[in-house]
C-alpha positions in Angstrom: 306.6 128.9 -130.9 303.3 127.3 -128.9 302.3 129.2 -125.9 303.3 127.5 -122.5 299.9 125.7 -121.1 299.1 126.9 -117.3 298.6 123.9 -115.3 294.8 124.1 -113.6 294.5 123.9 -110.6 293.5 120.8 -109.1 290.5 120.4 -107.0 288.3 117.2 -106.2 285.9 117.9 -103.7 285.3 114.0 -103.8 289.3 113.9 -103.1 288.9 116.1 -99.9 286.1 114.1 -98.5 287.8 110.6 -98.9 290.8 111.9 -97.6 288.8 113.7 -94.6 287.3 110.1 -93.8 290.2 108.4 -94.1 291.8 110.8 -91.5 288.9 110.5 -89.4 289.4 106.5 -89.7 293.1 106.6 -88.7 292.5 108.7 -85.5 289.5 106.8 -84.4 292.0 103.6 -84.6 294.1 105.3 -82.8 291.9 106.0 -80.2 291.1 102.8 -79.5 294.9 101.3 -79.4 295.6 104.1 -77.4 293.2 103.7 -75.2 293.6 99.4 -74.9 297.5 99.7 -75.1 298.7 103.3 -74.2 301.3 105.3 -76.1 304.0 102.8 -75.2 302.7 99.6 -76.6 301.0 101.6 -79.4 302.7 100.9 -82.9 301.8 103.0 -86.1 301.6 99.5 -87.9 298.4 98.6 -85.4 296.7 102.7 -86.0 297.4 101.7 -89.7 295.8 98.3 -89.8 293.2 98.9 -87.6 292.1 101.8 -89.7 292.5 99.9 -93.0 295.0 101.8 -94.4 298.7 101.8 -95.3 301.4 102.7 -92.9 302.5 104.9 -95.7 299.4 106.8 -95.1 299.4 107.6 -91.8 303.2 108.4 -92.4 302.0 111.0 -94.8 299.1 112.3 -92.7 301.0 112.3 -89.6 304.7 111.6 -90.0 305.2 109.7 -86.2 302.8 108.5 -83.5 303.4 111.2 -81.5 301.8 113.6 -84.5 299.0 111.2 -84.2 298.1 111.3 -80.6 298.9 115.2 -81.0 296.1 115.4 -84.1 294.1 113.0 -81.7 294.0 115.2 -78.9 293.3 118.4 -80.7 290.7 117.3 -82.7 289.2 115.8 -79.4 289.4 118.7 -77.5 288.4 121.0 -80.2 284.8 118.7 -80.6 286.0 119.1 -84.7 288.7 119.5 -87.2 288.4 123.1 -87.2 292.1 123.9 -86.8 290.6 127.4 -84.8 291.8 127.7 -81.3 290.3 127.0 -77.8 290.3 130.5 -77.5 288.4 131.7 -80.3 285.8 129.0 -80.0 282.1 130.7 -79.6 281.7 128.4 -76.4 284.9 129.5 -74.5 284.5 132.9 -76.1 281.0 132.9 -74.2 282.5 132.6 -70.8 284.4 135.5 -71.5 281.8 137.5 -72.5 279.0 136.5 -69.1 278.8 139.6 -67.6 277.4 137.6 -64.1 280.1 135.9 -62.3 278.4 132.8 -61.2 276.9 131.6 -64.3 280.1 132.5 -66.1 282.2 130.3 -63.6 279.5 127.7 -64.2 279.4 127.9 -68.0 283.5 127.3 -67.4 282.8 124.3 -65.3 279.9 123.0 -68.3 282.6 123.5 -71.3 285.2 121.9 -68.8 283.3 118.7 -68.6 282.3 118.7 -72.1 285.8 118.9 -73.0 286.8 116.3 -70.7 283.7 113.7 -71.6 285.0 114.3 -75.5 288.9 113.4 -74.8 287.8 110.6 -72.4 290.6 108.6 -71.7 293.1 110.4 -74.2 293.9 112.7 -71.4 295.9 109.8 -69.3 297.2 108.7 -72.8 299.1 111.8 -73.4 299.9 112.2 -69.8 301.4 108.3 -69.1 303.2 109.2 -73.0 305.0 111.9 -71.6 307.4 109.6 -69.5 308.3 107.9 -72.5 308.6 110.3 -75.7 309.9 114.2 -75.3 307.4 115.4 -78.2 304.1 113.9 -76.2 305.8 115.6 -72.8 305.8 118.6 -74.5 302.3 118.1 -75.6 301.6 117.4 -72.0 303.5 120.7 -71.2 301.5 122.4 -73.9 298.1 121.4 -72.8 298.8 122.6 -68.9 300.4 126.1 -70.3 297.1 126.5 -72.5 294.6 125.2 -69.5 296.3 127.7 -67.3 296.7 130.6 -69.6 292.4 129.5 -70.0 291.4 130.0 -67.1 293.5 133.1 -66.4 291.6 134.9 -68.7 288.3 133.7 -67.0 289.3 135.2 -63.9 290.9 138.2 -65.3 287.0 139.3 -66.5 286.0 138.1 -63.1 289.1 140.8 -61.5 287.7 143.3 -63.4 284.5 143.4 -62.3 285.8 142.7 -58.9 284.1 139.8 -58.3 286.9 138.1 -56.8 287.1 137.7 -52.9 288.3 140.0 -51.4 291.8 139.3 -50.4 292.2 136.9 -53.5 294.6 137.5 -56.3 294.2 137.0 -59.9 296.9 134.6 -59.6 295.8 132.6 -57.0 292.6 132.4 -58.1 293.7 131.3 -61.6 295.9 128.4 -59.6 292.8 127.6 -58.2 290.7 127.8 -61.5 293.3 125.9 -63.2 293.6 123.1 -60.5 289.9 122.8 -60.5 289.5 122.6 -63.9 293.1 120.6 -64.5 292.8 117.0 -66.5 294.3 114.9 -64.0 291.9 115.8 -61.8 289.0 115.1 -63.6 290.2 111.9 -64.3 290.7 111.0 -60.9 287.0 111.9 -60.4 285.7 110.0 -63.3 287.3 106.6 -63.1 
């Protein structure tokens, strides 16, 4: 009786790096029909043909346009593909750790821009999507909860070394943080 064969393992690094451009390809088209048509008017069919791929393939890489915009905006606000969180990034991770108030609120307001320069107009796509599809308004939901829950943690190291003014509560001065720092603002500012 012949010994059962163990399948190898497959790995291609040539593989991964096609399929790594070809993802970057697809959300760069994306981008721009996104950003010329909005969610709406967007079809998978124009990401896919712009890109110069099959709508099978972003099917596969993304299952619906709203997992598009969704890989879109993450990998935008990120700056990479890293799948690591806002959270644990070194650059917000710095903010937490500036012992001095004011150059820790104005590292906040530095990685705030950045963030907002990199998503560019992607920000009013997901939030002008959210009218019209339930999964990109709960993106929309999802980035506000994660903005807020940000900059509560910035002024929670600012609480604890008192730095707050007196009379002002963590809460309100994450509401203020938060509306500061909030996307719809910045795009009002920037347009």
């Amino acid at each position: 009786m012949a010994k059962p064969v163990k399948a190898r393992a497959y790995n291609s690094p040539r593989r991964r790096e096609q399929a790594a451009a070809t993802r970057r390809a697809v959300l760069e088209a994306a981008r721009r029909q996104f950003e010329e048509h909005g969610y709406a008017a967007t079809t998978v069919a124009a990401i896919a043909a712009d890109a110069g791929v099959s709508l099978k393939t972003v099917y596969l890489a993304f299952e619906t346009k709203a997992g598009v915009l969704r890989a879109l905006w993450n990998e935008r606000l990120r700056g990479d593909s890293d799948d690591t969180p806002v959270s644990a990034r070194d650059w917000y991770r710095a903010v937490l750790d500036e012992p001095d108030p004011v150059r820790k609120l104005r590292l906040n307001a530095r990685n705030s821009r950045m963030a907002k320069v990199r998503l560019g107009t992607i920000l009013e796509v997901v939030r002008s999507g959210a009218d019209s599809d339930p999964e990109i308004a709960a993106l929309w939901a999802r980035i506000q909860a994660e903005f807020h829950a940000n900059q509560r943690a910035i002024v929670e190291t600012l609480a604890a070394k008192t730095a707050l003014a007196p009379g002002l509560s963590a809460d309100h001065a994450t509401d203020i943080l938060w509306t500061l720092n909030h996307p719809t603002v910045w795009l009002l500012l920037s347009l």
